[in-house]
N, C-alpha and C positions, 0 to 999 in steps of 0.2 A: 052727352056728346063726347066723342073720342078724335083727338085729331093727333096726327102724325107726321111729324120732321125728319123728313127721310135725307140721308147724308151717306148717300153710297157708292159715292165715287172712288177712284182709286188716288185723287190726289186732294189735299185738301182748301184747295182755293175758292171753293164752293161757298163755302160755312159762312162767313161773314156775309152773305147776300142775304141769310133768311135767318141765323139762330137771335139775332135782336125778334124778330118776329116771334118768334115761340118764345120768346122772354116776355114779349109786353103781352102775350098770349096769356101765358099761365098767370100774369101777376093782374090783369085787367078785365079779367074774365073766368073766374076761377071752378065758374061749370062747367066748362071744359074742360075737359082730362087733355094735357098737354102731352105728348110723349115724344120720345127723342129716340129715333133707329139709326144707327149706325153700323160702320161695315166693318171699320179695321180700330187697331188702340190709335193709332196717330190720328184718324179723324175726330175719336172720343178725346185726349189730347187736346187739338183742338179747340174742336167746341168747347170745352172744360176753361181756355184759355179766354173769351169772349163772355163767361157769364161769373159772377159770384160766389159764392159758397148758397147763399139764402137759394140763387136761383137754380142753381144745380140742383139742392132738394126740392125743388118745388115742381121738379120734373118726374116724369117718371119715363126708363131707361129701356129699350128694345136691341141687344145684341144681336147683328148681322153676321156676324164674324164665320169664311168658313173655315173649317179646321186646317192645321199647317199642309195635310198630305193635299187635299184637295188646291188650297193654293199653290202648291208646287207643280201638282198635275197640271192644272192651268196655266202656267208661266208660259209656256210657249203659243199655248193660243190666244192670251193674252195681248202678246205682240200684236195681234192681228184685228182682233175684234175685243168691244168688252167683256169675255167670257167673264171673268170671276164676279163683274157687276150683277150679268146675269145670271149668274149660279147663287151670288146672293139671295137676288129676289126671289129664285125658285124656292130655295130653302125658307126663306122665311114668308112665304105667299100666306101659310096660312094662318101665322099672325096677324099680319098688312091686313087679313080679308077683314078685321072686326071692326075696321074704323069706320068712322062719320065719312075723314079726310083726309090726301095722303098730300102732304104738299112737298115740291121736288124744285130741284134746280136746275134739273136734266130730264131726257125722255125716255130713259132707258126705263122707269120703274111704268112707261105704257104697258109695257109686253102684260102685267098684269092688270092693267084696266080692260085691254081688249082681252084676254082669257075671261074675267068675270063680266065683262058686259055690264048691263045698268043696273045689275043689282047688288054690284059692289061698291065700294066708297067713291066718291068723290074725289079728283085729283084738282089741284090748285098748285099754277105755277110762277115761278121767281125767279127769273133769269137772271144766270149768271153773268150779269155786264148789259150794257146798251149799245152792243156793236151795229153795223150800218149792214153786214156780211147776211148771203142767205141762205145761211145756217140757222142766225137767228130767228130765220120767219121759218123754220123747216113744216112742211105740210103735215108731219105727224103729229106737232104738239094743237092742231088743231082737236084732241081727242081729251083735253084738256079743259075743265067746266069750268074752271075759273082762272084771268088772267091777274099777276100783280106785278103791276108794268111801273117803270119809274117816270117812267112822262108819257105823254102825248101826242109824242114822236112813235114809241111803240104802240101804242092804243093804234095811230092812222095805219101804220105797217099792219099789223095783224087783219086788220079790217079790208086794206086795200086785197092782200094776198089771199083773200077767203078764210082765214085760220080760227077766229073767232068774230063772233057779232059785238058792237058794242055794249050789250050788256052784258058780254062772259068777263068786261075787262073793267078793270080798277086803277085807279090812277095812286100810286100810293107813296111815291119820291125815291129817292135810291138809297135801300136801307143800308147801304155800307157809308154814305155820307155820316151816319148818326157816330161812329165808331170818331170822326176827327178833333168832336167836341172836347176843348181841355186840351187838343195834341197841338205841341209845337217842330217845326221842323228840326230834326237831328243830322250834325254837322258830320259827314263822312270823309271830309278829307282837311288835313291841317294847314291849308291856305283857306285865301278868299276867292281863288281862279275860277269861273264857270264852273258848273257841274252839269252836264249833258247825262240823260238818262237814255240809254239804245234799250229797246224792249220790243223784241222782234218775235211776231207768232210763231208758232210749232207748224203749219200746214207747210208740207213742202212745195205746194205750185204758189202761195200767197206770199209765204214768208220772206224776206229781204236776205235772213241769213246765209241760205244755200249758197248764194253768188256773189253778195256784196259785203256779210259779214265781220268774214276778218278783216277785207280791206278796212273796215270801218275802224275797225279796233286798232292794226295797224298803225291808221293815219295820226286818232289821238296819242298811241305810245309815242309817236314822232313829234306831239306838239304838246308839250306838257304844261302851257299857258292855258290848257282846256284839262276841267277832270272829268273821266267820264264812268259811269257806273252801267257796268252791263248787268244786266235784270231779265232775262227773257220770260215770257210765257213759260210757268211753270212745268208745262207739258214737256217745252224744247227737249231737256236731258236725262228723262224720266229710259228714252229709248233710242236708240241709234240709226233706227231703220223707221221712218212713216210715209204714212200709205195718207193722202188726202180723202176724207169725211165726204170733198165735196165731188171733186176731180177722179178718185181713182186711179191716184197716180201716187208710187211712192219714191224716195229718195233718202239715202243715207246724208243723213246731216256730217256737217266738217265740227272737228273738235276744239277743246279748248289749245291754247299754244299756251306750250307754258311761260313761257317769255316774260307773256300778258302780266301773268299773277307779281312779277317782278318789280314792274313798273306803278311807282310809290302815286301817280296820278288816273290809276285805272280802278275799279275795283271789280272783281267778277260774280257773279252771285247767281249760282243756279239749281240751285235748292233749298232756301231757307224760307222760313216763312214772310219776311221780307219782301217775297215776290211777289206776295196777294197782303198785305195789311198797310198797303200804302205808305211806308216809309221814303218809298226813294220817290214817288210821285210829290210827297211834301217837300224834299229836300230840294230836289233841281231844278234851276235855272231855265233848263231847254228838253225836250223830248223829243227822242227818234225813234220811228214806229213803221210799220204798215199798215195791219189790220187788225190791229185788236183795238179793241171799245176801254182797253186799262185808259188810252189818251184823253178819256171823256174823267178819270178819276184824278188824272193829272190838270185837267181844265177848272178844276172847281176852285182855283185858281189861275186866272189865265194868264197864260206866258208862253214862252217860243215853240213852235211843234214844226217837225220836220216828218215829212212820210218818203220812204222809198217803194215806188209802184214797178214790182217783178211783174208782172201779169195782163193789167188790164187795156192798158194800151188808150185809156182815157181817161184822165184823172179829173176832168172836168163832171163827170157823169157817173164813175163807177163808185162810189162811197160819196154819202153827203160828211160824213167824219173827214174827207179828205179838204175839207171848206175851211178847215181852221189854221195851216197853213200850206207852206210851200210844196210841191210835189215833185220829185227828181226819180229818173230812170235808172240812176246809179250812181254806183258810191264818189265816184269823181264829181258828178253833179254837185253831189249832197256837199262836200269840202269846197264850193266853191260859195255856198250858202252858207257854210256855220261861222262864219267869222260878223256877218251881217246880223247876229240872232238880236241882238238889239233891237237895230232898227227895224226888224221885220215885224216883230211881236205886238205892235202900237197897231201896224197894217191890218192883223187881223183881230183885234181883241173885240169889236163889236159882233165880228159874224161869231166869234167863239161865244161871246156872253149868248147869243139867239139861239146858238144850238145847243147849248147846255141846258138853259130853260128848258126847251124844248124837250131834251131827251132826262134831264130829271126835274122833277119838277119840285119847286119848294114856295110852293104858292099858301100851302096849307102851314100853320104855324106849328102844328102836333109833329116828332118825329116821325118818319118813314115806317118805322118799326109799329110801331102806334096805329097808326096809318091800315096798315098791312093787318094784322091781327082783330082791328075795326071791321075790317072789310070781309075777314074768314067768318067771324063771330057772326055779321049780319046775310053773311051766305048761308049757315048753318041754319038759322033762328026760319029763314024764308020760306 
């Protein structure tokens, strides 16, 4: 049996969801031929940064990569669609075709499931996050034989939406929890002042950035009795110009002010790896968000959560993520709340404990990783 970890994204926030899984894969199961496909050096990188020396060799390696002319050619349509993801798969299709199973954290690498039809491998999927958003139920990944869901929250989603049956789905925890074992929080700023984390999606009709952003940033450069660390969705500054996934609708993002980077109680950060290995989710105090599921990575300790709703116009109904705290229509809202983050935090800590179980589950004593690699191996064997 041949299985495959596909990593072909163009950013690498991906990895830490599934490469413990091909770890406890190759080291727990060793009739398996584990392999590792990747697209660019920084995603190999990467990966390279979450495994060992032992488990690196215990792998074996599948270069995605396409040549420099090719990615240049693509830059511009890039902007628009994932050309280069898919020009990947193309190129490397007829490797992919020899596997048992191709497991993905995205649904771009379908395009190749439906070209081969059922008598090519088997895909198994690992979402990246436990958002509430319905992207994460999209009707394509219905094409998808096996689900590895971190709770039970997504097991009922997929099932309610038609996407899978209960038996495509596995209940397996959220392998990036296993990564916090050993970590203590790292101190980002040389007071004891709060540290509020703003961490706002990339979609320009969901995202809080477009409209209320700076104001946000603003208001903490004006009260430096609060620190605040901006973090966004690694996606945000990847491009200037997005077009919504869901909406069809795009909008040039506002930039950074350099002001910002001035002010000894902010810190900016929209590019490092930082923005997906949970550093700053350990370190603060308070989180301000819309719609990213990172708030569920920030809950595995619960403490203050703040959302700003651009969009929905019901915050009682449009995300159950929106249940763990307060919800405001705009950034003046928001500053009339943050000074409360105390006392608010105590208000919601029980609905957060109930939706975190819920959406990762750690009911099982075995890591996630564990977990997940269990569940491929006994897919295979079936």
């Amino acid at each position: 049996m041949k299985v495959c970890f596909l990593y072909n994204h163009d950013a690498a926030h991906q990895v830490a969801h599934s490469i413990g899984i091909a770890a406890a894969l190759a080291a727990g199961h060793p009739s398996i031929r584990t392999v590792i496909a990747y697209g660019k050096p920084s995603i190999l990188a990467e990966i390279k940064k979450h495994l060992t020396p032992q488990q690196v060799a215990a792998f074996e390696w599948l270069n995605l990569a396409l040549p420099p002319s090719a990615n240049r050619l693509l830059g511009p349509l890039n902007r628009l669609f994932p050309a280069r993801r898919l020009a990947r798969l193309h190129r490397g299709a007829k490797a992919l075709r020899g596997f048992d199973m191709i497991v993905s954290t995205e649904r771009t690498c379908l395009m190749l499931k439906r070209r081969w039809g059922a008598d090519g491998p088997a895909f198994a999927y690992v979402p990246h996050g436990s958002g509430d958003r319905n992207v994460a139920y999209h009707p394509a990944l219905k094409d998808f034989d096996l689900m590895l869901l971190s709770g039970r929250k997504l097991v009922d989603q997929m099932i309610a939406k038609g996407i899978a049956p209960e038996q495509n789905c596995r209940v397996i925890g959220y392998p990036k929890f296993d990564t916090l074992v050993g970590r203590t929080p790292e101190k980002f700023f040389p007071n004891d002042n709060p540290v509020f984390f703003y961490n706002p999606h990339f979609d320009p009709v969901l995202s809080s950035w477009y409209d209320h952003g700076p104001a946000i940033i603003d208001w903490f450069a004006a009260h430096p009795e609060y620190n605040l660390i901006f973090a966004p969705h690694v996606m945000l500054f990847v491009k200037a110009l997005h077009v919504s996934p869901e909406y069809k609708r795009g909008r040039l993002r506002p930039d950074i002010d350099p002001a910002w980077r001035d002010c000894p109680n902010i810190l900016i950060d929209t590019a490092s790896k930082r923005l997906f290995d949970m550093s700053y989710t350990l370190a603060a105090d308070a989180y301000i968000g819309d719609v990213s599921s990172q708030v569920y990575e920030f809950l595995h300790h619960p403490r203050a959560v703040f959302f700003v709703d651009v969009h929905s116009g019901d915050a009682e109904s449009a995300y159950e993520m929106w249940q763990n705290g307060p919800v405001v229509t705009s950034a003046e809202a928001l500053f009339e709340q943050v000074p409360r983050w105390r006392e608010l935090a105590p208000l919601y800590r029980r609905k957060q404990q109930e939706l975190l179980a819920y959406t990762a589950d750690t009911s099982d004593p075995r890591t996630a990783a564990v977990r997940g690699a269990e569940a491929i191996a006994q897919f295979l064997k079936a």
